[in-house]
N, C-alpha and C positions, 0 to 999 in steps of 0.2 A: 597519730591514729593510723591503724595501720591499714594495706588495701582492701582487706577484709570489713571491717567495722565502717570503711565508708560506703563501701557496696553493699551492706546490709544494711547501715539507715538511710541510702536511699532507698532499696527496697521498701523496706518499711514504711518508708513516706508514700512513695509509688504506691501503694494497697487503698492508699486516701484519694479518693475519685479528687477532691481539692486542690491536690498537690500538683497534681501529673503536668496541668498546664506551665505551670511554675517551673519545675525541673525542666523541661524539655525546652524552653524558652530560654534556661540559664547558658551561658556560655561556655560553661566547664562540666558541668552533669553530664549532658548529652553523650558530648565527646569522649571522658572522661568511663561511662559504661561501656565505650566501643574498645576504648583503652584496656579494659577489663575481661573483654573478651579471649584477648589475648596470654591472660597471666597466666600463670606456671600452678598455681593451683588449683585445682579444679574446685574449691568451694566459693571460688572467689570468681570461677566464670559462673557457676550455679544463681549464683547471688545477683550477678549483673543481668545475669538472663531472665531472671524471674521479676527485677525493674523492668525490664524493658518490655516483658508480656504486659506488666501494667500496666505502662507507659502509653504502650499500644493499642489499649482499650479507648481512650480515648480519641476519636475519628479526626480530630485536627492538629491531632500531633503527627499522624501516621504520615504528612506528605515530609515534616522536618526530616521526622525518623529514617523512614528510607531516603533521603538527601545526603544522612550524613555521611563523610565520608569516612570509609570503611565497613558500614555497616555491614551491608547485604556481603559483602567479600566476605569479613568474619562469621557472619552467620551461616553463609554455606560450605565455610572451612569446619564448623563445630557439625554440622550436620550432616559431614561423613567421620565423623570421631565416634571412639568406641564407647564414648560414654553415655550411655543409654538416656539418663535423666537430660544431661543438658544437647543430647541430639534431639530429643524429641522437646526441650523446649526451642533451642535452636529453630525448628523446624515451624512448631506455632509461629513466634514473630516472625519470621520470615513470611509464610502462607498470609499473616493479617497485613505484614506490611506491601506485599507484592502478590493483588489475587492470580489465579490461574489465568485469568482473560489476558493480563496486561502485559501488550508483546509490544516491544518499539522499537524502531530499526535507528530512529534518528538523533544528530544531537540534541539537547535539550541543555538550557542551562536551573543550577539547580540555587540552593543560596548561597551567598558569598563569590561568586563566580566561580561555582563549580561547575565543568562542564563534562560530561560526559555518555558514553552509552549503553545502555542497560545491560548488564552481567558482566562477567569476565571474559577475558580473550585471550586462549591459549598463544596466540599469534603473536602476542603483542607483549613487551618491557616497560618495566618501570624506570625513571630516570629523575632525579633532582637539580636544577636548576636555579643556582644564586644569583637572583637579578639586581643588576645597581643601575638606580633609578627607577625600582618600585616602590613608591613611597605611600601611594594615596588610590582611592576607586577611580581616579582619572587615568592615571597610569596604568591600573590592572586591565581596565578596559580596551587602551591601546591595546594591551599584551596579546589582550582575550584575541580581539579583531586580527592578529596577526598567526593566531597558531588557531585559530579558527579554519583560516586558508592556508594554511600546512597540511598537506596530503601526507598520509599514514600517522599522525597525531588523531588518538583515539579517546584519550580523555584529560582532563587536568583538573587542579585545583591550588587554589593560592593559600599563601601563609605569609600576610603584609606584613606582621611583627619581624619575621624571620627576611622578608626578603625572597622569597623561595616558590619555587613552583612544582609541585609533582606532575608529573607525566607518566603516562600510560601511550606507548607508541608502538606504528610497527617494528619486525624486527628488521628490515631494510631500511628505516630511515635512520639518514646519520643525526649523528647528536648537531653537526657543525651547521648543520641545513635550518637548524630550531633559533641556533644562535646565531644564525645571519636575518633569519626572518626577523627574530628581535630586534637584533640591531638596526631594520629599516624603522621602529619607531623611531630613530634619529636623537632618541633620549634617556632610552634605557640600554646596558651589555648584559650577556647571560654568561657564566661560568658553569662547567658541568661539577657536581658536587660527588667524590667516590671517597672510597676508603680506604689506604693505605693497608702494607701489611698488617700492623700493629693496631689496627683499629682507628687511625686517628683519620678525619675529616679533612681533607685535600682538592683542592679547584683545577679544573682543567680548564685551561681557555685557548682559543680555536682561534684560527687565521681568520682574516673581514670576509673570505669568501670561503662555501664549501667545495668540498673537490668536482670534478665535473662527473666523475661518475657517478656518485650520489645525486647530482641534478639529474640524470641520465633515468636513473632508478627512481626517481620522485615524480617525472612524467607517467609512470608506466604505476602509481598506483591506485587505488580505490579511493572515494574521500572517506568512506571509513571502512573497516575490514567486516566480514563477516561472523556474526555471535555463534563460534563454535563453542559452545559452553556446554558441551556431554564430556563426560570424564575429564574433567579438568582436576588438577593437584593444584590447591592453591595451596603456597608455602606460609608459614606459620607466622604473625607480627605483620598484618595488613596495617596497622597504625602505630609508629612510634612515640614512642615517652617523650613527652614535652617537658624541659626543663625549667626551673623558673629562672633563669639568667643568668645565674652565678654557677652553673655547671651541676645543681644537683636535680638528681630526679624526682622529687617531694613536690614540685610546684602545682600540680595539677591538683594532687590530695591534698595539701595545704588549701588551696582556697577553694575549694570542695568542702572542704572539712570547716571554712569558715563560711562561705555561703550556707551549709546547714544549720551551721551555729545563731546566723542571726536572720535567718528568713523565713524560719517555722517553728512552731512552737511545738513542746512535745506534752 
Protein backbone atom coordinates (compact mmCIF):
# COMPACT_ATOMS: atom_id res chain seq x y z
CA UNK A 1 0.00 0.00 0.00
CA UNK A 2 1.45 2.88 -0.84
CA UNK A 3 1.98 6.38 1.35
CA UNK A 4 -0.78 7.76 -0.20
CA UNK A 5 -3.61 5.15 0.29
CA UNK A 6 -2.55 5.00 3.91
CA UNK A 7 -2.86 8.71 4.52
CA UNK A 8 -6.24 8.59 2.96
CA UNK A 9 -7.71 5.71 4.97
CA UNK A 10 -6.74 7.05 7.72
CA UNK A 11 -8.23 10.22 6.80
CA UNK A 12 -11.17 8.59 5.94
CA UNK A 13 -11.55 6.91 9.24
CA UNK A 14 -10.56 10.33 11.01
CA UNK A 15 -14.00 11.86 9.43
CA UNK A 16 -15.64 9.12 11.92
CA UNK A 17 -16.00 11.09 15.35
CA UNK A 18 -15.52 7.09 16.61
CA UNK A 19 -12.38 6.58 15.30
CA UNK A 20 -10.37 9.47 16.21
CA UNK A 21 -9.74 8.22 19.88
CA UNK A 22 -8.55 4.89 18.50
CA UNK A 23 -5.96 6.39 15.92
CA UNK A 24 -4.37 8.76 18.00
CA UNK A 25 -3.91 6.23 20.87
CA UNK A 26 -2.39 3.80 18.31
CA UNK A 27 1.44 3.82 18.32
CA UNK A 28 2.05 4.02 14.70
CA UNK A 29 -0.83 6.38 13.34
CA UNK A 30 -0.04 9.30 15.31
CA UNK A 31 3.53 9.26 14.52
CA UNK A 32 3.28 7.81 11.25
CA UNK A 33 0.81 11.33 9.99
CA UNK A 34 3.69 13.51 11.41
CA UNK A 35 5.91 11.19 9.14
CA UNK A 36 3.68 12.32 6.37
CA UNK A 37 4.05 15.64 6.73
CA UNK A 38 7.12 15.53 5.49
CA UNK A 39 6.69 13.68 2.11
CA UNK A 40 7.63 14.83 -1.27
CA UNK A 41 4.25 14.84 -2.39
CA UNK A 42 2.19 17.28 -1.78
CA UNK A 43 -1.20 15.05 -1.96
CA UNK A 44 0.21 13.00 0.52
CA UNK A 45 0.89 15.94 3.00
CA UNK A 46 -2.88 17.25 2.12
CA UNK A 47 -4.09 13.88 3.12
CA UNK A 48 -2.27 13.79 6.53
CA UNK A 49 -3.21 17.08 7.17
CA UNK A 50 -6.80 16.80 6.71
CA UNK A 51 -6.56 13.48 9.46
CA UNK A 52 -5.08 15.42 11.69
CA UNK A 53 -7.72 18.52 11.48
CA UNK A 54 -10.06 15.62 12.37
CA UNK A 55 -8.15 14.13 14.67
CA UNK A 56 -8.08 17.44 16.34
CA UNK A 57 -11.68 17.77 16.76
CA UNK A 58 -11.59 15.79 19.35
CA UNK A 59 -10.53 17.67 22.76
CA UNK A 60 -8.63 14.73 24.36
CA UNK A 61 -6.66 13.95 21.75
CA UNK A 62 -5.28 17.62 21.29
CA UNK A 63 -2.77 17.32 24.44
CA UNK A 64 -1.17 13.66 22.73
CA UNK A 65 -1.39 15.61 19.38
CA UNK A 66 0.64 18.61 20.35
CA UNK A 67 3.20 16.16 22.51
CA UNK A 68 4.02 14.40 19.62
CA UNK A 69 7.15 14.68 18.52
CA UNK A 70 7.60 16.69 15.47
CA UNK A 71 4.46 17.79 15.25
CA UNK A 72 4.13 21.53 15.85
CA UNK A 73 7.91 21.81 13.97
CA UNK A 74 6.32 20.28 10.88
CA UNK A 75 3.20 22.15 11.06
CA UNK A 76 4.87 25.65 11.24
CA UNK A 77 7.50 24.38 8.41
CA UNK A 78 4.18 23.75 5.99
CA UNK A 79 2.77 27.09 7.21
CA UNK A 80 5.28 29.12 5.64
CA UNK A 81 5.00 26.83 2.27
CA UNK A 82 3.65 28.14 -0.90
CA UNK A 83 1.07 25.68 -0.87
CA UNK A 84 -2.02 27.52 -0.09
CA UNK A 85 -4.51 24.58 0.68
CA UNK A 86 -2.09 22.69 3.08
CA UNK A 87 -0.71 26.28 4.68
CA UNK A 88 -3.91 27.07 5.44
CA UNK A 89 -4.78 23.66 6.70
CA UNK A 90 -1.39 23.49 8.38
CA UNK A 91 -2.28 26.64 10.12
CA UNK A 92 -5.95 25.18 11.45
CA UNK A 93 -4.33 22.32 13.39
CA UNK A 94 -1.84 24.16 14.55
CA UNK A 95 -4.27 27.30 16.06
CA UNK A 96 -6.69 24.20 17.64
CA UNK A 97 -3.69 22.30 18.75
CA UNK A 98 -1.80 25.40 20.49
CA UNK A 99 -4.45 28.55 21.38
CA UNK A 100 -3.09 31.97 21.15
CA UNK A 101 -3.12 32.33 24.99
CA UNK A 102 -0.70 29.39 25.69
CA UNK A 103 2.78 31.00 26.19
CA UNK A 104 5.44 28.69 28.48
CA UNK A 105 8.73 29.47 29.20
CA UNK A 106 9.38 26.32 31.21
CA UNK A 107 10.42 22.66 30.92
CA UNK A 108 7.67 20.42 31.01
CA UNK A 109 7.88 16.78 30.40
CA UNK A 110 5.49 15.43 27.67
CA UNK A 111 4.78 11.51 27.01
CA UNK A 112 7.32 8.97 26.77
CA UNK A 113 9.85 11.21 28.22
CA UNK A 114 9.79 13.85 26.05
CA UNK A 115 10.98 16.90 27.40
CA UNK A 116 11.09 19.88 26.11
CA UNK A 117 10.26 23.80 25.42
CA UNK A 118 7.63 25.18 23.51
CA UNK A 119 8.48 26.27 19.78
CA UNK A 120 11.52 26.27 18.04
CA UNK A 121 15.04 27.78 18.69
CA UNK A 122 16.87 29.50 16.27
CA UNK A 123 19.81 29.28 18.83
CA UNK A 124 19.91 26.01 19.33
CA UNK A 125 21.12 22.12 17.19
CA UNK A 126 20.03 19.14 16.90
CA UNK A 127 22.16 16.19 17.97
CA UNK A 128 21.54 12.04 18.18
CA UNK A 129 22.95 10.23 20.77
CA UNK A 130 23.40 6.17 20.97
CA UNK A 131 23.03 5.23 24.49
CA UNK A 132 24.45 1.72 25.83
CA UNK A 133 22.57 0.85 28.86
CA UNK A 134 19.30 2.26 27.91
CA UNK A 135 17.25 -0.51 28.17
CA UNK A 136 14.04 0.04 30.28
CA UNK A 137 11.88 3.45 31.89
CA UNK A 138 14.42 3.01 34.80
CA UNK A 139 17.25 3.78 32.80
CA UNK A 140 15.50 6.66 30.71
CA UNK A 141 14.82 8.25 33.88
CA UNK A 142 18.23 8.21 35.20
CA UNK A 143 19.05 9.90 31.68
CA UNK A 144 16.18 12.30 31.95
CA UNK A 145 17.58 13.47 35.65
CA UNK A 146 20.98 13.84 34.25
CA UNK A 147 20.57 16.22 31.04
CA UNK A 148 17.64 17.72 32.83
CA UNK A 149 20.77 19.51 34.87
CA UNK A 150 22.79 20.04 31.80
CA UNK A 151 22.75 23.74 31.06
CA UNK A 152 22.21 24.76 27.32
CA UNK A 153 20.14 21.23 26.75
CA UNK A 154 16.93 22.66 25.52
CA UNK A 155 14.89 19.71 24.78
CA UNK A 156 15.05 15.83 24.10
CA UNK A 157 13.21 12.85 23.53
CA UNK A 158 13.79 9.04 23.58
CA UNK A 159 13.71 6.03 21.07
CA UNK A 160 14.21 2.77 23.79
CA UNK A 161 13.90 0.33 20.60
CA UNK A 162 16.74 2.17 19.03
CA UNK A 163 18.76 3.12 22.04
CA UNK A 164 18.90 6.68 21.11
CA UNK A 165 18.09 10.08 22.20
CA UNK A 166 17.53 13.23 20.20
CA UNK A 167 18.56 16.49 21.40
CA UNK A 168 17.83 19.99 20.73
CA UNK A 169 20.95 21.98 22.45
CA UNK A 170 22.69 25.22 22.59
CA UNK A 171 25.13 26.06 20.06
CA UNK A 172 27.94 26.36 22.76
CA UNK A 173 27.39 23.34 24.45
CA UNK A 174 29.91 20.57 23.64
CA UNK A 175 28.60 17.23 22.64
CA UNK A 176 31.36 15.67 25.25
CA UNK A 177 29.75 17.76 28.26
CA UNK A 178 26.17 15.50 27.58
CA UNK A 179 28.40 12.35 27.45
CA UNK A 180 30.24 12.91 30.56
CA UNK A 181 26.90 14.00 32.25
CA UNK A 182 25.69 10.45 30.99
CA UNK A 183 28.20 8.60 32.01
CA UNK A 184 27.88 9.88 35.85
CA UNK A 185 24.63 7.46 35.77
CA UNK A 186 27.56 5.01 36.27
CA UNK A 187 25.53 2.68 34.02
CA UNK A 188 24.86 3.90 30.92
CA UNK A 189 27.81 5.58 27.74
CA UNK A 190 26.58 7.90 25.14
CA UNK A 191 28.12 7.83 21.51
CA UNK A 192 27.34 10.94 19.24
CA UNK A 193 25.53 9.39 16.05
CA UNK A 194 26.74 11.69 12.40
CA UNK A 195 26.98 10.73 8.88
CA UNK A 196 29.70 9.91 6.98
CA UNK A 197 30.35 11.30 3.51
CA UNK A 198 28.50 8.70 1.78
CA UNK A 199 25.58 8.71 3.96
CA UNK A 200 26.30 5.87 6.13
CA UNK A 201 25.73 6.15 10.13
CA UNK A 202 29.04 6.60 12.25
CA UNK A 203 29.67 7.01 16.33
CA UNK A 204 31.69 9.39 17.76
CA UNK A 205 32.79 8.59 21.28
CA UNK A 206 34.53 11.34 23.50
CA UNK A 207 37.17 11.07 26.23
CA UNK A 208 35.63 10.32 30.23
CA UNK A 209 36.08 13.98 30.70
CA UNK A 210 35.05 17.27 28.54
CA UNK A 211 37.68 19.81 27.76
CA UNK A 212 37.81 22.47 30.35
CA UNK A 213 36.80 25.16 28.12
CA UNK A 214 33.50 23.87 27.41
CA UNK A 215 33.12 23.43 31.36
CA UNK A 216 34.20 27.05 31.29
CA UNK A 217 31.27 27.93 28.70
CA UNK A 218 28.68 25.61 30.62
CA UNK A 219 29.10 27.93 33.82
CA UNK A 220 28.27 31.01 31.87
CA UNK A 221 24.82 29.56 30.40
CA UNK A 222 21.15 30.00 30.84
CA UNK A 223 19.23 26.78 32.06
CA UNK A 224 17.33 27.32 29.03
CA UNK A 225 17.84 29.74 26.11
CA UNK A 226 15.27 32.12 25.06
CA UNK A 227 12.08 31.45 22.42
CA UNK A 228 13.40 33.55 19.63
CA UNK A 229 10.83 31.88 17.29
CA UNK A 230 9.99 35.06 14.74
CA UNK A 231 11.49 34.25 11.37
CA UNK A 232 12.74 31.00 12.00
CA UNK A 233 13.68 28.59 8.75
CA UNK A 234 12.89 25.41 9.91
CA UNK A 235 14.71 22.89 7.61
CA UNK A 236 12.66 20.25 5.86
CA UNK A 237 12.34 16.31 7.60
CA UNK A 238 11.60 17.30 11.40
CA UNK A 239 11.08 13.42 11.73
CA UNK A 240 12.78 10.66 10.21
CA UNK A 241 11.56 7.33 8.51
CA UNK A 242 11.50 4.47 10.96
CA UNK A 243 12.70 1.26 9.60
CA UNK A 244 11.36 -1.96 10.39
CA UNK A 245 14.71 -3.70 11.29
CA UNK A 246 15.93 -5.24 8.48
CA UNK A 247 16.99 -1.87 6.94
CA UNK A 248 13.88 -1.12 4.86
CA UNK A 249 11.81 1.88 5.03
CA UNK A 250 7.96 0.18 4.71
CA UNK A 251 7.87 -0.67 8.40
CA UNK A 252 5.83 2.09 9.77
CA UNK A 253 3.30 1.72 6.53
CA UNK A 254 3.30 -1.94 6.91
CA UNK A 255 1.90 -1.98 10.30
CA UNK A 256 -0.14 1.01 9.68
CA UNK A 257 -1.52 -0.67 6.94
CA UNK A 258 -2.18 -3.76 9.10
CA UNK A 259 -3.49 -1.89 12.23
CA UNK A 260 -6.21 -0.51 9.64
CA UNK A 261 -6.82 -3.82 8.32
CA UNK A 262 -7.81 -5.40 11.66
CA UNK A 263 -9.13 -2.51 13.97
CA UNK A 264 -11.94 -1.01 11.95
CA UNK A 265 -14.39 -2.18 9.98
CA UNK A 266 -15.26 -0.50 6.77
Amino acid sequence: MSAYSVAKNLRDLAMQPQNRVAIVKDQGCLPGLVLFLDNDDPRVVVMALEALRYLSLCPSNRVSMRNEIGMLVSLKAIMTSKDQKACQLANEVHTTLVPAARNTRSRRAGPSGQYFLSGANKNARMITLQISGLTDSSSRFQCEQKLLGTPGVVSFTFDLAKKRCMLRISQNLNVETICQAIAGTKTMTAQQVVKNDVGEEVFLTFGSSPPLSSANKENDMPDYLPEDDDNITIKKGAVARVDDGNGNGNGWINSVTNFISKSFYW
